[in-house]
Each structure stands twice: as C-alpha cells, then as structure tokens.
The first five atom37 places (N, CA, C, CB, O) and aatype in JSON, in Angstrom:
{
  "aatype": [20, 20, 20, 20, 20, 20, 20, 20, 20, 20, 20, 20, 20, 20, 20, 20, 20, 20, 20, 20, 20, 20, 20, 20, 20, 20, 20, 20, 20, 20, 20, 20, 20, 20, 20, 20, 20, 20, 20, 20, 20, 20, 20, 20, 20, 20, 20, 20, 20, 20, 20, 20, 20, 20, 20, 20, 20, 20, 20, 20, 20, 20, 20, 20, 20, 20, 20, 20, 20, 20, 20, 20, 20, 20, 20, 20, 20, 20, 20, 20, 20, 20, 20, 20, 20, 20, 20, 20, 20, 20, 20, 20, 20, 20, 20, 20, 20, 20, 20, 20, 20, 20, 20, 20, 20, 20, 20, 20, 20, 20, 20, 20, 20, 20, 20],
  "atom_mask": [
    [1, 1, 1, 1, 1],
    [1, 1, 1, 1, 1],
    [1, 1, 1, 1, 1],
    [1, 1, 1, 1, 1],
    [1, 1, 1, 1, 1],
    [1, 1, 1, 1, 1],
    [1, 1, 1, 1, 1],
    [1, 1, 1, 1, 1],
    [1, 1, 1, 1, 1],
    [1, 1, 1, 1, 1],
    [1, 1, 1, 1, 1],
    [1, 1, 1, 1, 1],
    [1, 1, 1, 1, 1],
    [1, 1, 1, 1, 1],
    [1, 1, 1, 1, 1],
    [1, 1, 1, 1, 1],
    [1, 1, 1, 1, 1],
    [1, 1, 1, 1, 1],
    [1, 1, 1, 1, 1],
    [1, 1, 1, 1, 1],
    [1, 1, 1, 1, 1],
    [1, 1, 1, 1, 1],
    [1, 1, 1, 1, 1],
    [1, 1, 1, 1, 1],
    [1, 1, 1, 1, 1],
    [1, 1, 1, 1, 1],
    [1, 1, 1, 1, 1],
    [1, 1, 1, 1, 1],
    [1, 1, 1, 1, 1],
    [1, 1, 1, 1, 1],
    [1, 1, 1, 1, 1],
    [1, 1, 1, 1, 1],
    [1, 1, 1, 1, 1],
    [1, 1, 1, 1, 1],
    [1, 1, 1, 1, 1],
    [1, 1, 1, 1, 1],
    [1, 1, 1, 1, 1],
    [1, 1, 1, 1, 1],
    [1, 1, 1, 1, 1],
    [1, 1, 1, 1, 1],
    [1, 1, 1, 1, 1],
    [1, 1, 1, 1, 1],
    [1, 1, 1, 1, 1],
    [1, 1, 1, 1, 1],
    [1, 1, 1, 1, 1],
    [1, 1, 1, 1, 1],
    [1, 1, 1, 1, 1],
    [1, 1, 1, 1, 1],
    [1, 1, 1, 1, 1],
    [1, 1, 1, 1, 1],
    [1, 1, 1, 1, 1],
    [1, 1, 1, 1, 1],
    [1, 1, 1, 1, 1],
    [1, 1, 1, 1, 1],
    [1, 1, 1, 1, 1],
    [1, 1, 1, 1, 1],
    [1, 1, 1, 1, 1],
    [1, 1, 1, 1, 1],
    [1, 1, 1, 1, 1],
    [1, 1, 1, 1, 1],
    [1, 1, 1, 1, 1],
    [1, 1, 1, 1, 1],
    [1, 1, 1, 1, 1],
    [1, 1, 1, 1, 1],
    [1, 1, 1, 1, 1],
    [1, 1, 1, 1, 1],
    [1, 1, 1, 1, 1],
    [1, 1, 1, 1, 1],
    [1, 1, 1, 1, 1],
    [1, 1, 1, 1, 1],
    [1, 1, 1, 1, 1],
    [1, 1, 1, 1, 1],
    [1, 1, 1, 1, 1],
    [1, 1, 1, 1, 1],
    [1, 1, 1, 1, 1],
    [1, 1, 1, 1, 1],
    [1, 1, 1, 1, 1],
    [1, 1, 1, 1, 1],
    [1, 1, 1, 1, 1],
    [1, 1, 1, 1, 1],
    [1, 1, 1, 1, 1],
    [1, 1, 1, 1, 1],
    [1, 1, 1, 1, 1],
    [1, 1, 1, 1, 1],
    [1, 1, 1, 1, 1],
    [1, 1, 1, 1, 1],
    [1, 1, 1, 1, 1],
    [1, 1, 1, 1, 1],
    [1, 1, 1, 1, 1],
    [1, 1, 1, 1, 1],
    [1, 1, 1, 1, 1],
    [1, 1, 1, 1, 1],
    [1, 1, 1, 1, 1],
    [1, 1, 1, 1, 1],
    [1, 1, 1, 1, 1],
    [1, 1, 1, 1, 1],
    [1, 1, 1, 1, 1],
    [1, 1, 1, 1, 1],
    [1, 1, 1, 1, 1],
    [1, 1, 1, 1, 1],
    [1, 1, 1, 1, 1],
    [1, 1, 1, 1, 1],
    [1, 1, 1, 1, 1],
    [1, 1, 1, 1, 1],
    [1, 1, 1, 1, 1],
    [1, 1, 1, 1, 1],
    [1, 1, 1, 1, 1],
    [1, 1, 1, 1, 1],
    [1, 1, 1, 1, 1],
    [1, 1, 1, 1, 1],
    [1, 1, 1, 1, 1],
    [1, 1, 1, 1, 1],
    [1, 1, 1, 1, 1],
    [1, 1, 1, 1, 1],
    [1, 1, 1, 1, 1]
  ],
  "atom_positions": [
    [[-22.09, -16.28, 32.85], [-21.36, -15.44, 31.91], [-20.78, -16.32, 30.81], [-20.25, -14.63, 32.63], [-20.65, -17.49, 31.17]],
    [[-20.46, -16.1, 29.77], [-20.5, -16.2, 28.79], [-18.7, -16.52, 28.83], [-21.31, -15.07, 28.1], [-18.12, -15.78, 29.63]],
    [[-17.86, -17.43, 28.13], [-16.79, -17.48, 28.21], [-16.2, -16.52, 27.4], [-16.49, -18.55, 28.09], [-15.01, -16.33, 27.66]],
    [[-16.81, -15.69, 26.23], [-16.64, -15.01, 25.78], [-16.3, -13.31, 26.87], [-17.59, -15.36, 24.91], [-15.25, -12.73, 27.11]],
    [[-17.78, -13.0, 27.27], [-17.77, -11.98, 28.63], [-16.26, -11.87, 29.74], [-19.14, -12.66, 29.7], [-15.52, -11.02, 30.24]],
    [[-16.48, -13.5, 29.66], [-14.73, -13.89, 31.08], [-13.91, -13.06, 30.52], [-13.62, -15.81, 31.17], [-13.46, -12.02, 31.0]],
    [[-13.56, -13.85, 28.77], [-12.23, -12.9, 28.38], [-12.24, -11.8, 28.18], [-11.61, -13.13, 27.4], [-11.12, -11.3, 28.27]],
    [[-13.31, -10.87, 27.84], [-13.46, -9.37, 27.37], [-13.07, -8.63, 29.05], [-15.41, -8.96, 26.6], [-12.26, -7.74, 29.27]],
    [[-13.84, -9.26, 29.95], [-13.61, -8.4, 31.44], [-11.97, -9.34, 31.7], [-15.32, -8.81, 33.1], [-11.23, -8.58, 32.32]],
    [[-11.53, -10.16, 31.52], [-10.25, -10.5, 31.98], [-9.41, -9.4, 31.01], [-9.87, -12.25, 31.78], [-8.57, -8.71, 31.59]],
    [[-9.59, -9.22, 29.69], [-8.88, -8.29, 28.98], [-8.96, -6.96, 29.39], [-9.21, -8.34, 27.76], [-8.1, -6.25, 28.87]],
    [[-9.82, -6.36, 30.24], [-9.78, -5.4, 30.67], [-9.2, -5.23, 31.83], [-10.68, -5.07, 30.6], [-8.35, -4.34, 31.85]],
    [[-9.47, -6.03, 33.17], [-8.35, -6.04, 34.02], [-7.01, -5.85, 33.52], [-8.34, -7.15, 34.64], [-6.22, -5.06, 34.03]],
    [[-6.8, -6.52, 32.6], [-4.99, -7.0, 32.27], [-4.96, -5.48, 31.65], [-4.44, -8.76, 30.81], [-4.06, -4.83, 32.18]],
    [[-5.69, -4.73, 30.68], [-5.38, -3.68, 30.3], [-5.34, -2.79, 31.58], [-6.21, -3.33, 29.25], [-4.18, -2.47, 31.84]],
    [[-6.23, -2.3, 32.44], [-5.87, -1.21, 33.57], [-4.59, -1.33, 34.32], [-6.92, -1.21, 34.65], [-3.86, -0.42, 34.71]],
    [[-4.39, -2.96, 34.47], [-3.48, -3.17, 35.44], [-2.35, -2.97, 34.85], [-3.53, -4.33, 36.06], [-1.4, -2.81, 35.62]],
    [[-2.04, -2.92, 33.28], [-0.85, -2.87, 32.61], [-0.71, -1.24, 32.68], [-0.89, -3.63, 31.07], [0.39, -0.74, 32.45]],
    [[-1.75, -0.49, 32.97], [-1.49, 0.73, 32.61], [-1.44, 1.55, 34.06], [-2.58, 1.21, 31.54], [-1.04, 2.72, 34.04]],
    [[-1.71, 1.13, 34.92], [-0.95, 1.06, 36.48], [0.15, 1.02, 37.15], [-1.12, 0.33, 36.98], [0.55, 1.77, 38.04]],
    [[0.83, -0.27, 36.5], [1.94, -0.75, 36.16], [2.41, -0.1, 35.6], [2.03, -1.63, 35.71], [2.75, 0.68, 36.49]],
    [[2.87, 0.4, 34.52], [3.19, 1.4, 33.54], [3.16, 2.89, 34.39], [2.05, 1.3, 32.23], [4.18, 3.57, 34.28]],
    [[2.32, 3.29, 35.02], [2.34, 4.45, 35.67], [3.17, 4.34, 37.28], [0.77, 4.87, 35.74], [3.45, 5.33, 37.95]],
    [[3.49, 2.82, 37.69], [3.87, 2.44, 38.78], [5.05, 2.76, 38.54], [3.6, 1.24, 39.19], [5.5, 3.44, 39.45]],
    [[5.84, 2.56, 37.65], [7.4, 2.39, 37.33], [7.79, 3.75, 37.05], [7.79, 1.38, 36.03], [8.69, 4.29, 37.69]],
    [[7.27, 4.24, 36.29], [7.42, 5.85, 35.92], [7.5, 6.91, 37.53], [5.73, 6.34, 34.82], [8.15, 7.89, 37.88]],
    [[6.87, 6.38, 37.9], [6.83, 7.13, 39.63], [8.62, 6.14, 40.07], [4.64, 6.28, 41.13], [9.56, 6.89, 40.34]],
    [[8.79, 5.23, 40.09], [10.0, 4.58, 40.53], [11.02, 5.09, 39.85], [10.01, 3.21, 40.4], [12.14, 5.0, 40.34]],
    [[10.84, 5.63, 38.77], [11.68, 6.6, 38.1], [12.07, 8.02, 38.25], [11.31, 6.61, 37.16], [13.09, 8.67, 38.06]],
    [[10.58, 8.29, 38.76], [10.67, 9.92, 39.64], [11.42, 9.56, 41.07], [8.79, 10.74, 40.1], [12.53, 10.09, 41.2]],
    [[11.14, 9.04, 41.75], [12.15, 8.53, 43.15], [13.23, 8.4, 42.7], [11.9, 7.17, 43.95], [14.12, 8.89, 43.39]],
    [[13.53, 7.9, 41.75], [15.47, 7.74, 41.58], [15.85, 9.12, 40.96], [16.18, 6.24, 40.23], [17.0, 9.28, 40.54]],
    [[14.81, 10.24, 40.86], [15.5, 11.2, 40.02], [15.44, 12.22, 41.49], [14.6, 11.76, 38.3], [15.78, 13.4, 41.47]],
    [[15.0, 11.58, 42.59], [14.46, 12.55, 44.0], [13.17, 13.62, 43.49], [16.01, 13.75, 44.69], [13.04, 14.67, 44.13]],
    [[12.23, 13.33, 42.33], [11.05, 14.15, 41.87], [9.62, 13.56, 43.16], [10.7, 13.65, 39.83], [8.89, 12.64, 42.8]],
    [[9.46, 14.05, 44.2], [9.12, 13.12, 44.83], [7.68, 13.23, 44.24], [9.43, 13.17, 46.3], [7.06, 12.17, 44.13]],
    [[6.87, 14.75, 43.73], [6.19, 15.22, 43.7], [5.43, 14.54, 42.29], [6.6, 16.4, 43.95], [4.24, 14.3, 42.13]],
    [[6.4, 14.36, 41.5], [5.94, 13.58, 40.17], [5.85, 12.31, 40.45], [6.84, 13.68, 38.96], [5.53, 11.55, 39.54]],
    [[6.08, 11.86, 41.57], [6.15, 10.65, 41.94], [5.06, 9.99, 42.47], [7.02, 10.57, 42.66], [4.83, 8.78, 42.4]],
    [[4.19, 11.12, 43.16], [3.15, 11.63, 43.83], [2.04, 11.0, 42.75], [3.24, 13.36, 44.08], [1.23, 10.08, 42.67]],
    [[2.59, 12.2, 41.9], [1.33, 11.93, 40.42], [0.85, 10.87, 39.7], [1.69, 12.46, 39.26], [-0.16, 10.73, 39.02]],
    [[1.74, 10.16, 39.97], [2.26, 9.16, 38.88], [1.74, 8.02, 39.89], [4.16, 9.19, 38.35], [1.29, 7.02, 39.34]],
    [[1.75, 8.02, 40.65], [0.94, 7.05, 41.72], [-0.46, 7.3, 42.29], [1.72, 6.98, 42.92], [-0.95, 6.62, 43.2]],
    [[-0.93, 8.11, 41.81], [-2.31, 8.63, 41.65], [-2.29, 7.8, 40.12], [-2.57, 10.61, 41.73], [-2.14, 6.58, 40.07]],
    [[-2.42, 8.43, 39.19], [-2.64, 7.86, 38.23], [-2.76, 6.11, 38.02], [-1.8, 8.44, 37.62], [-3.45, 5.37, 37.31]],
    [[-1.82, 5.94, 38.93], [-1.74, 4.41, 38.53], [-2.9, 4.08, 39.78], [0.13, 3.52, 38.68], [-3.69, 3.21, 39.4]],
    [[-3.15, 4.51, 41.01], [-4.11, 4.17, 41.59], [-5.86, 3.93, 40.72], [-3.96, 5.19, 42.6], [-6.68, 3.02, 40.77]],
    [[-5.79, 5.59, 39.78], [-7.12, 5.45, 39.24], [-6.92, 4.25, 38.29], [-7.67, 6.82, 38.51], [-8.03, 3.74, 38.09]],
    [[-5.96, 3.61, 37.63], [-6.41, 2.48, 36.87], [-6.8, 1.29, 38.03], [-5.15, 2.0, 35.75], [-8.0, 1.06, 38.14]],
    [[-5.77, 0.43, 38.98], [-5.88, -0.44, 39.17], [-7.68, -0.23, 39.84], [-4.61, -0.9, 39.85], [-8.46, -1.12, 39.52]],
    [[-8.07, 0.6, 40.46], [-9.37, 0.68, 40.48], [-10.22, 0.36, 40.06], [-9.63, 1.23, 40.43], [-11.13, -0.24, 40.62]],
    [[-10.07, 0.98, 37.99], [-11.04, 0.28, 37.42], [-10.99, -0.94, 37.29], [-11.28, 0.64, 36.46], [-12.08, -1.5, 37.23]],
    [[-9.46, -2.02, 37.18], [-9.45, -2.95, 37.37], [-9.96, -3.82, 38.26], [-8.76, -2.95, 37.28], [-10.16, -5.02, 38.05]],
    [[-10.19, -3.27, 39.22], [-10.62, -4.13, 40.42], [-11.35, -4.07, 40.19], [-10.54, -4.09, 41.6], [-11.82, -5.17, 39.93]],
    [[-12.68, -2.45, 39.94], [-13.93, -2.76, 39.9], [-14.94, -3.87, 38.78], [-14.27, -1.54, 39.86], [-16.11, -4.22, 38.93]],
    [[-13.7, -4.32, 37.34], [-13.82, -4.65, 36.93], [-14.41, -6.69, 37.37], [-13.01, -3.91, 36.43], [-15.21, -7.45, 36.84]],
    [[-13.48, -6.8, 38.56], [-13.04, -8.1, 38.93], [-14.05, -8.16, 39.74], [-11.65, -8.37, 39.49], [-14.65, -9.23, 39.8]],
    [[-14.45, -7.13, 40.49], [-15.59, -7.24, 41.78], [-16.68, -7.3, 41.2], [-15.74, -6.08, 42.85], [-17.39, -8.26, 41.5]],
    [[-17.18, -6.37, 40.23], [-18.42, -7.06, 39.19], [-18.48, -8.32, 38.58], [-18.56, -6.36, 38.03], [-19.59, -8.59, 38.13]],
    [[-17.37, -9.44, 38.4], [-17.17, -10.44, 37.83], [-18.27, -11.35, 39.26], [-15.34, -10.72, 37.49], [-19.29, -12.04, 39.25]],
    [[-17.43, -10.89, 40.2], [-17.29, -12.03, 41.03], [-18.78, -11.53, 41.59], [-15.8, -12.18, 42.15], [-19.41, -12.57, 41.76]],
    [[-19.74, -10.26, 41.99], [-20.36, -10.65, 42.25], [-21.56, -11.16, 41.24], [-20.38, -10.05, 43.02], [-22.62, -11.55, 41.72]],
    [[-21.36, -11.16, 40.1], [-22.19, -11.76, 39.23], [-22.75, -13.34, 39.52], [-21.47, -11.67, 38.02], [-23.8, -13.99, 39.55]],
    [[-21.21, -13.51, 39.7], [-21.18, -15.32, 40.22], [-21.89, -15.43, 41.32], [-19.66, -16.06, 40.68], [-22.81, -16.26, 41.34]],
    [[-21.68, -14.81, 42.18], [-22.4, -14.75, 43.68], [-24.07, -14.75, 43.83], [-21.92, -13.32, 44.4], [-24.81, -15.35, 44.61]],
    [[-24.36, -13.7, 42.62], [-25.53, -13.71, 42.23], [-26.67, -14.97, 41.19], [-25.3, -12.59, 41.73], [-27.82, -14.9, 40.77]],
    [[-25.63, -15.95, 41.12], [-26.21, -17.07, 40.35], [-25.79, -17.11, 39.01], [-27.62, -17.05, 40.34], [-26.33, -17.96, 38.3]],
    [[-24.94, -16.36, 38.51], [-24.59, -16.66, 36.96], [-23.69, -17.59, 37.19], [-24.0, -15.47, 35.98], [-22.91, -17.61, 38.13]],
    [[-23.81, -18.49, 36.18], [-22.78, -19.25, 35.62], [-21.43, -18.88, 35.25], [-23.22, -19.65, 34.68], [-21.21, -18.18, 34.26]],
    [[-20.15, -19.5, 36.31], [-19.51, -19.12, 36.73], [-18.42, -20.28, 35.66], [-19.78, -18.93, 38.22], [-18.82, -21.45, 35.57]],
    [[-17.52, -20.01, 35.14], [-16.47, -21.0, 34.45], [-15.12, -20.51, 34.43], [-16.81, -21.29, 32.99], [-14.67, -19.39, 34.16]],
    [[-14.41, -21.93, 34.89], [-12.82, -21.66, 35.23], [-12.2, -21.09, 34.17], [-11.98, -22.91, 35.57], [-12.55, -21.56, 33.09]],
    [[-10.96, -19.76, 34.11], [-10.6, -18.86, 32.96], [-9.31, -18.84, 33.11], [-11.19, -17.47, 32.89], [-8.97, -18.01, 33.96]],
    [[-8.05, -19.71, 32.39], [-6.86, -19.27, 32.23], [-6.6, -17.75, 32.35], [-6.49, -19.73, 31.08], [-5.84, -17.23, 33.16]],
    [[-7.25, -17.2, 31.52], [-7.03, -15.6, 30.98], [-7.48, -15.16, 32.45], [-8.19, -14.88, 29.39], [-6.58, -14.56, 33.03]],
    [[-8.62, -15.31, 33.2], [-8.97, -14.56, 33.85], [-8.01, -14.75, 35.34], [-10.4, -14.69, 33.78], [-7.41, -13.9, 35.99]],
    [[-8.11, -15.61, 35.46], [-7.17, -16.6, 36.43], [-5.78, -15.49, 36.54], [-6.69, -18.49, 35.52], [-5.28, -15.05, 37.58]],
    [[-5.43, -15.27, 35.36], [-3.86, -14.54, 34.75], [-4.39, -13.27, 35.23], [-3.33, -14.56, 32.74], [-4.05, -12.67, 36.25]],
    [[-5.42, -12.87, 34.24], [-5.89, -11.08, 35.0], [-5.98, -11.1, 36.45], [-7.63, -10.41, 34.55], [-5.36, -10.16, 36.95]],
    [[-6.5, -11.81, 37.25], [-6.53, -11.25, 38.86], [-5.03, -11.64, 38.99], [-7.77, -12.12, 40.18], [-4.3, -10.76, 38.53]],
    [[-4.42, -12.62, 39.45], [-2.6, -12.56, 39.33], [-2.02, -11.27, 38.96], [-1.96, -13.57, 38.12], [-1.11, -10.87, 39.68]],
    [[-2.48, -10.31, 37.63], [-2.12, -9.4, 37.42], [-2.4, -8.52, 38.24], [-2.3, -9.22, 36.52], [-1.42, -7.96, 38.73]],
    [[-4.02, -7.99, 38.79], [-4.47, -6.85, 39.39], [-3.32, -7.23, 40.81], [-6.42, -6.76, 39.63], [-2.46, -6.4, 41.09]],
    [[-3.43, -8.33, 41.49], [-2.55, -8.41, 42.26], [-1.26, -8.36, 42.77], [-2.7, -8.8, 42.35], [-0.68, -8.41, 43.85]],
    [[-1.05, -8.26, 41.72], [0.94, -8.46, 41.76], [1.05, -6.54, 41.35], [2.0, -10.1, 39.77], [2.05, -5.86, 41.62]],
    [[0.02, -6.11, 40.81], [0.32, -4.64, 39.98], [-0.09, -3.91, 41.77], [-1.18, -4.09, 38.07], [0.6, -2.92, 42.01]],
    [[-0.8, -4.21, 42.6], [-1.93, -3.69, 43.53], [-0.29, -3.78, 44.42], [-3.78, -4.83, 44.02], [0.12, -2.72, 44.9]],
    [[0.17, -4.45, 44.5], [1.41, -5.07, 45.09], [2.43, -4.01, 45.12], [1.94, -6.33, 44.27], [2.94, -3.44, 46.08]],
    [[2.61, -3.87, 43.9], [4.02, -2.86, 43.52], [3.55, -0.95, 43.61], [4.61, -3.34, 41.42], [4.18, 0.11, 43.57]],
    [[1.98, -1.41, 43.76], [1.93, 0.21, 43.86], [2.41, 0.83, 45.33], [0.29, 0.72, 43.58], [3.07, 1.82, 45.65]],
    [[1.61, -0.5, 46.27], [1.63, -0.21, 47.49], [3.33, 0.08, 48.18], [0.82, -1.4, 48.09], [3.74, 0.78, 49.11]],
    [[4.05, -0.92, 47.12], [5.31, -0.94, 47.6], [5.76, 0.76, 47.39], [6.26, -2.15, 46.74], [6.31, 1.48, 48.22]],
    [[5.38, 1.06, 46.15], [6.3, 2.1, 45.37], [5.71, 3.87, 45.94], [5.99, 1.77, 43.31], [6.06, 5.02, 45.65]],
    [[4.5, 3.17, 47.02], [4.06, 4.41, 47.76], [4.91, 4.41, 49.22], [2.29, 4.39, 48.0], [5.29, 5.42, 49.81]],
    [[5.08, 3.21, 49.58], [5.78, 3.4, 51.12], [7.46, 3.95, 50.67], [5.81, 1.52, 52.21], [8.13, 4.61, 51.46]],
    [[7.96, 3.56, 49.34], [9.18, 3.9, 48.85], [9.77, 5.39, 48.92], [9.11, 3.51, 47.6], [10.84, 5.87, 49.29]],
    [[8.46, 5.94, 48.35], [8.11, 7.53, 48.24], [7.83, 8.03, 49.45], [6.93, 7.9, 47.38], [7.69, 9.25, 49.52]],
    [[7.74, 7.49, 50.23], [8.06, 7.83, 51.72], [8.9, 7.89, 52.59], [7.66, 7.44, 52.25], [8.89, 8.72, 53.5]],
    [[9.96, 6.78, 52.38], [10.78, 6.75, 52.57], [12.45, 7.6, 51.81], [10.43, 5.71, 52.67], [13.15, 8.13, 52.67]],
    [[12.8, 7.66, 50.88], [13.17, 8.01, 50.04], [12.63, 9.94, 50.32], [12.67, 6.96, 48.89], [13.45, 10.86, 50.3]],
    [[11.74, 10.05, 50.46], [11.33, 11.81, 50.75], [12.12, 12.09, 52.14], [9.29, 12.2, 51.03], [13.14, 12.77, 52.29]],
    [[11.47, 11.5, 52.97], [12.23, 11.46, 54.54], [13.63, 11.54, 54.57], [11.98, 10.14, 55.35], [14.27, 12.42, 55.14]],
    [[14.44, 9.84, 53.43], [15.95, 10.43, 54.08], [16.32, 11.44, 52.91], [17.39, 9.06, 54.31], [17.46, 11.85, 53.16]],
    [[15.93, 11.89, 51.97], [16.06, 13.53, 50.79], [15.94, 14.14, 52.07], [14.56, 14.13, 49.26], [17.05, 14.57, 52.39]],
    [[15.01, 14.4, 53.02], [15.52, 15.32, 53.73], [15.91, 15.44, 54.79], [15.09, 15.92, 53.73], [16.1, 16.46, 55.45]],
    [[16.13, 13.74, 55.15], [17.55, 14.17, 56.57], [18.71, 14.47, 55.82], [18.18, 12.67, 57.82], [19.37, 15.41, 56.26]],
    [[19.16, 13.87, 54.7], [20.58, 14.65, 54.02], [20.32, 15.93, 53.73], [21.15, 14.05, 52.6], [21.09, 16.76, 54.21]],
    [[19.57, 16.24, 53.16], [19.63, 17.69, 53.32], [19.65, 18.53, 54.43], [18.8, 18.11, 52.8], [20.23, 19.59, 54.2]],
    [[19.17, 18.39, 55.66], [18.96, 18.68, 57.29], [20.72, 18.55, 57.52], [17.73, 17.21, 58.37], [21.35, 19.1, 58.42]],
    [[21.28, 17.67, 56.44], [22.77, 17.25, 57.9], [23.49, 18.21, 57.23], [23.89, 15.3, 58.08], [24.28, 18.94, 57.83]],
    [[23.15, 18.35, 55.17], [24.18, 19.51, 54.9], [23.86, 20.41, 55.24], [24.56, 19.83, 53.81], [24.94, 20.91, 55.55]],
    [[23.03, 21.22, 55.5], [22.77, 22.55, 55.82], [23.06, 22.96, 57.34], [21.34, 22.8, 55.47], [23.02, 24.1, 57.81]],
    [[23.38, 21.68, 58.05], [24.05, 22.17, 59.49], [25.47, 22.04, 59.31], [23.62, 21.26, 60.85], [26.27, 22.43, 60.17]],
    [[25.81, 21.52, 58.24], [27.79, 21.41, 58.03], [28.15, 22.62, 57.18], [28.53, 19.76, 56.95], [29.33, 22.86, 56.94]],
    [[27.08, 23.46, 56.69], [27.25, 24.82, 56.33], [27.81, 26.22, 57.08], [26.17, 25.02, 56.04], [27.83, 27.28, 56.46]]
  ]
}
C-alpha cells in the first residue's frame, strides 16, 4: 500500500471513530438526563460507526497479510489507538446504561412502596 492509501484509510478510521465518539458522549448525556432510551440510540449509532472503522482497519491489515507492502504509519498507528480507546468507551457507556436503568428503577420501586 501506498503511504499515501495508509493515510486516506487511517483518515477514515479517525473520522468514524470521532463520530462514535461523538455519538458515545451524547448517549452519556442521555444517562445523566435518566433518557435511557435515547441512550439506547445513541449507542447504536455510535456502534454503526466504530464498525466501519474497524472494517476499515481489518481490510488494512488483511491486505498486509496478503503480501502488500506493509509501512510503519504515525497517522495510522494514532487511528487504531483511536478505534480502540473509542471501542473502549462505548463498551463502557453500554454497561453504564445498564446500570444506571436498574438503579432508575430500584429508586423508583422504593418510592412507590413509601407511597
């Protein structure tokens, strides 16, 4: 591949994953508002990017695998760091939304028995 190719697919990782990210936080924003449902959404969404990101990274790599000429990439190096650290915070910000739903409704379970 072409060092040119590295940066165009590293620029594209970094773009999905920014826009993942971006959809990751917005859901962390629906959890602090108790929207659990937009929260839901919003972590879908950010799932379908980091996807293309990845699929982006898994075509890289098996290219290499396949015999192309393979060259070390600051940029790209930075894009997987990114898909990873973004792949990271989704996973976090889904077990969050799980948690966070659960105790929304043991407090609600305890007021409605002090009723």
């Amino acid at each position: 591949m072409t060092s040119e190719k590295v940066a165009q697919d590293a620029m594209q990782i970094i773009l999905h994953a920014g826009e993942a990210r971006k959809h990751c936080t917005d859901a962390l924003k629906d959890i602090e508002n108790s929207d659990f449902a937009g929260a839901k959404e919003k972590i879908k969404l950010a799932n379908a990017e980091i996807v293309i990101a990845h699929r982006v990274q898994t075509n890289c790599i098996q290219k290499e695998t396949e015999g192309a000429d393979g060259e070390y990439s600051v940029l790209f190096a930075h894009a997987q760091d990114t898909l990873m650290t973004v792949y990271s915070e989704i996973n976090i910000a889904k077990r969050l939304i799980d948690i966070f739903e659960s105790f929304n409704q043991r407090l609600t379970n305890l007021e409605l028995a002090h009723k």
